[in-house]
C-alpha positions, 0 to 999 in steps of 0.5 A, spaced: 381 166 858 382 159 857 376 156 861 371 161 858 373 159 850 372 151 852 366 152 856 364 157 850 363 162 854 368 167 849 369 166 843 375 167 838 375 171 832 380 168 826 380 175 822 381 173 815 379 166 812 383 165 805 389 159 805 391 160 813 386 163 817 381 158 813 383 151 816 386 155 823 379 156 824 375 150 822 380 147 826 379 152 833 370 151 831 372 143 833 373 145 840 371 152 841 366 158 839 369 160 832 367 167 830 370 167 821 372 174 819 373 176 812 372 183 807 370 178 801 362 177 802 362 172 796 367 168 801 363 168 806 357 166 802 361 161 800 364 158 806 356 159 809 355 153 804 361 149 806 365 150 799 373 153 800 374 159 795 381 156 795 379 150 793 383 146 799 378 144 804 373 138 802 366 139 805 366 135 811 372 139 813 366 144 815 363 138 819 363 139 827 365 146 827 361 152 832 362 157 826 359 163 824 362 166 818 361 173 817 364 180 813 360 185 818 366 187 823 361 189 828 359 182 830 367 181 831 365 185 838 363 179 841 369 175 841 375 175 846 381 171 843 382 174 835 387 171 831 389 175 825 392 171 819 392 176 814 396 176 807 403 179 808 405 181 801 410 185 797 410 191 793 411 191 785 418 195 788 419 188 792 418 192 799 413 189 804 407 191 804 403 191 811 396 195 809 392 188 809 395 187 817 394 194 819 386 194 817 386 189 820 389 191 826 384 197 826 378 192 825 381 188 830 382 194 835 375 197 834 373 190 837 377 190 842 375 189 850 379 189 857 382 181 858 382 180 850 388 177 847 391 178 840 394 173 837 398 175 829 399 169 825 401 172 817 408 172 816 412 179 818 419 181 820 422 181 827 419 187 831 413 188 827 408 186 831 410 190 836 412 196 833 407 196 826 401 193 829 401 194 838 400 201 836 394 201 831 391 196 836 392 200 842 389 207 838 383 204 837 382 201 843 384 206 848 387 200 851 394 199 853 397 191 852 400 188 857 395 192 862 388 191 858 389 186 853 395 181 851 398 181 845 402 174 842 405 171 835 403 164 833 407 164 825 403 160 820 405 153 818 400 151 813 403 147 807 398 148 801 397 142 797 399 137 802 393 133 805 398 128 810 401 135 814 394 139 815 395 145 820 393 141 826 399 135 824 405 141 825 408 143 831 406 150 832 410 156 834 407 160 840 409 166 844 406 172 848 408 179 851 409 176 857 409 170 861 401 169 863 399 171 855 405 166 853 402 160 857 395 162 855 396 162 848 400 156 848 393 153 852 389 155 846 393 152 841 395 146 845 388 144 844 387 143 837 395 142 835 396 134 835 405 134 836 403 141 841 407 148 842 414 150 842 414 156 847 418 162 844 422 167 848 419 173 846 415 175 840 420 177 836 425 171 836 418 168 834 416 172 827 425 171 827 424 163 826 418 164 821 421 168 816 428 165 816 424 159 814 423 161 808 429 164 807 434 158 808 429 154 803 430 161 799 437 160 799 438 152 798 434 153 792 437 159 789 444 154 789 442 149 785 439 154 780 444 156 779 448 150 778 442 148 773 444 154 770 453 152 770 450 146 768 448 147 762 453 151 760 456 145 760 451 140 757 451 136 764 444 134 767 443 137 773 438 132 776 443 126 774 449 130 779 444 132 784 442 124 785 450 122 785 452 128 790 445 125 794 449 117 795 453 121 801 450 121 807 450 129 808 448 131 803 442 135 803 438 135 796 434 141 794 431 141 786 432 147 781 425 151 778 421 156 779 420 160 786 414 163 787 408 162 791 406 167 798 412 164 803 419 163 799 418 167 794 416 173 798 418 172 806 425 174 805 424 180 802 420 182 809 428 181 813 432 184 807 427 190 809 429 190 816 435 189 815 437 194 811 432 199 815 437 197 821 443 199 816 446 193 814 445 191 807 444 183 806 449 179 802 447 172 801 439 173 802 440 178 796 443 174 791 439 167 793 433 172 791 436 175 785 437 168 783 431 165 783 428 171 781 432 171 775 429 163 773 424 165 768 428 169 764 433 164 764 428 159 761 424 163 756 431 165 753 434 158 753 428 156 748 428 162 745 435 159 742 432 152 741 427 155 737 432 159 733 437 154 732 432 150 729 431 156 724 424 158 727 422 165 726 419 167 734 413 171 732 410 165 728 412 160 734 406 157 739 407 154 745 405 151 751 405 152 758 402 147 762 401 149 769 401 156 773 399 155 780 405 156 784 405 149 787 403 142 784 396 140 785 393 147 787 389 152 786 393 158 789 397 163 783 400 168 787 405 170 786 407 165 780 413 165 776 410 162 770 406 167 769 413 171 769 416 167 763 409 167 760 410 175 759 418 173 757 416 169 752 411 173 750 416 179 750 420 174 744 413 175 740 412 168 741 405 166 742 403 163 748 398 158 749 396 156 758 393 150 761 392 149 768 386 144 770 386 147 777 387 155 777 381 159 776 381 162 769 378 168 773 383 168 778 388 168 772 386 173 768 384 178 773 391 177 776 396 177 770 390 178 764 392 172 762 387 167 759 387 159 760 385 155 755 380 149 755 382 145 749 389 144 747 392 145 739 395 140 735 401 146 732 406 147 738 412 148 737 415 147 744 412 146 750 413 148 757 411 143 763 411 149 769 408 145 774 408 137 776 400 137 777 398 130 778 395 129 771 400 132 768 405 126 771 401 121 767 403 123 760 408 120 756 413 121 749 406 119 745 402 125 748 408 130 747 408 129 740 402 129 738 400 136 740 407 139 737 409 140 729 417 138 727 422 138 731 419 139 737 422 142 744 419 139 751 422 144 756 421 139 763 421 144 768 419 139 773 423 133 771 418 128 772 418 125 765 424 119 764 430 123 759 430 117 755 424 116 753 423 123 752 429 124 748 428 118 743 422 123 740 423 130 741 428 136 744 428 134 751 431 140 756 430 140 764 432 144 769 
């Protein structure tokens, strides 16, 4: 297989192309024949025309790539090594939703053909590659893995936003079936991956380590927002405390703030599911994501007092919200919990004003049915800085007081602004 893919006699088909499968093909189109599959033409036409949908990828990104970029499922026929990087989401019950993966398994095991390998990038529990995915591929196909085709998992490393870790700088994750799909699939990888491959045991421990991942990120964050919560009960500055624990040498340093995005926000929700499909109901995961899913509400509330201590009636109070992606300096809002303490602010009668110089307005309003504006009033009587865009880091005290009445209120979600400069003119709270 590997011989064929440098000689190009094969192809690989990378079966969706959004924030991971994009950058994994390009990469793979440098070295190798690179069929890209995804159901949306308009992506499609977009990438035929070297532009990104996600807005992360310049131009010259598609240079040098041997890509063919296609929504016809058919045309996936002609290629031999696929790789699925679908979305893996949840549901609005918190439960894993696994439709995008299981069509894609149908798509890809109607294409199927005898020595073909399959490899699954999206992030899942332990066991669903093989128990929710094989057996899809094997019905379609008429195929049997180990005997007709190969089956590995390859957990996705990408890191949204971060232009010095591309995909191709991290160390990847590998694993197979069996010993000859593991050493395959590791070749494969090896060729665009510069600091190379860690072989997995089994496919199992490698959809493990993905998603604990995220996980202990999950959890790490979860404790100090609730320390920023015990904190300012106490009316200590949390990142004054987190800069003095840093001083020791073991101490490891996680900030307060909204989790949201498609990774830490959403992958512990796939173990707990396995968890307790096994009979074991999980503790402390539950509690880090009760936690860090109760932050909007925290910080929408918490307004909501200082503009109330300040004799303010809410149903005639306007704030700003700048940011709503999910991480600075990208396009990305899935699952965005500034759009969760919009709606909590909202739920106080407060009218709420969003600003973003990345999101997508259409994206916005067809996700949340929220709006973003352009230009910004002078008439607000707090404002939220929700994410650290780099032209929000630029901004001062001056800035602030200009576009807010008396006694104004910055909420600085982030901490990225200097307290005391900010305290001399204005309300200032952070995290």
């Amino acid at each position: 297989m590997y011989s064929a893919l440098q000689e190009k006699k094969k192809a690989i088909g990378v079966i969706g192309l959004g924030y991971v499968g994009l950058p994994i093909a390009l990469a793979f189109a440098r070295k190798f024949r690179v069929i890209g599959f995804d159901i949306n033409e308009r992506r499609i036409e977009m990438m035929r025309q070297r532009q990104d949908p996600s807005q992360e990828l310049s131009p010259e990104a598609f240079e040098g790539c041997d890509i063919h970029f296609t929504a016809d499922p058919s045309e996936l026929k002609n290629a031999h090594f696929f790789v699925v990087a679908v979305p893996t989401d949840v549901d609005a019950h918190k439960v894993p939703d696994l439709m995008p993966l299981k069509k894609a398994s149908t798509t890809v095991g109607r294409a199927l053909k005898p020595g073909d390998y399959v490899v699954y990038e999206s992030t899942v529990y332990p066991g669903c590659t093989e128990e929710d995915c094989l057996p899809i591929l094997e019905q379609e196909s008429g195929l049997k893995v180990g005997r007709d085709f190969k089956l590995g998992y390859s957990p996705e490393r990408i890191s949204p936003g971060d232009k010095n870790r591309t995909v191709v700088d991290i160390l990847k994750i590998v694993s197979g079936c069996d010993a000859e799909a593991l050493d395959t699939i590791a070749q494969v990888y090896e060729a665009i991956i510069k600091p190379g491959v860690y072989r997995a045991s089994s496919i199992k421990v490698a959809e493990a380590a993905k998603v604990i991942e995220n996980t202990q990120r999950d959890l790490n964050i979860s404790l100090v927002n609730e320390l920023a919560i015990i904190f300012d009960r106490m009316g200590i500055d949390t990142n004054e405390v987190l800069n003095a624990a840093a001083t020791k040498w073991n101490f490891i340093r996680f900030s307060p703030g909204l989790v949201g995005g498609h990774c830490i926000g959403v992958d512990p929700y796939y173990l707990l599911h396995k968890s307790k499909q096994l009979g074991y109901d999980p503790q402390v995961i539950l509690s880090g994501r009760r936690v860090n899913d109760g932050m909007p509400a925290f910080i929408a509330k918490r307004l909501a007092q200082m503009l109330t201590q300040k004799d303010k009636n809410l149903s005639r109070c306007k704030v700003l919200v700048m940011g709503i992606t999910f991480k600075e300096n990208v396009a990305d809002i899935r699952n965005s919990k500034v759009a969760d303490v919009v709606q909590e602010l909202m739920d106080y009668s407060i009218h709420v004003h969003i600003h973003d110089p990345h999101a997508s307005p259409n994206e916005v309003a067809h996700e949340y049915r929220l709006t973003l504006i352009d230009q910004l009033s002078n008439d607000y009587d707090a404002v939220i800085l929700a994410v650290a865009h780099d032209e929000y880091k630029k901004l001062n005290a001056d800035f602030f007081v200009s576009i807010m009445k008396e006694q104004p209120i910055l909420f600085d979600i982030k901490a990225i602004y200097p307290r005391e400069e900010m305290e001399a003119r204005m309300t200032y709270w952070r995290l």
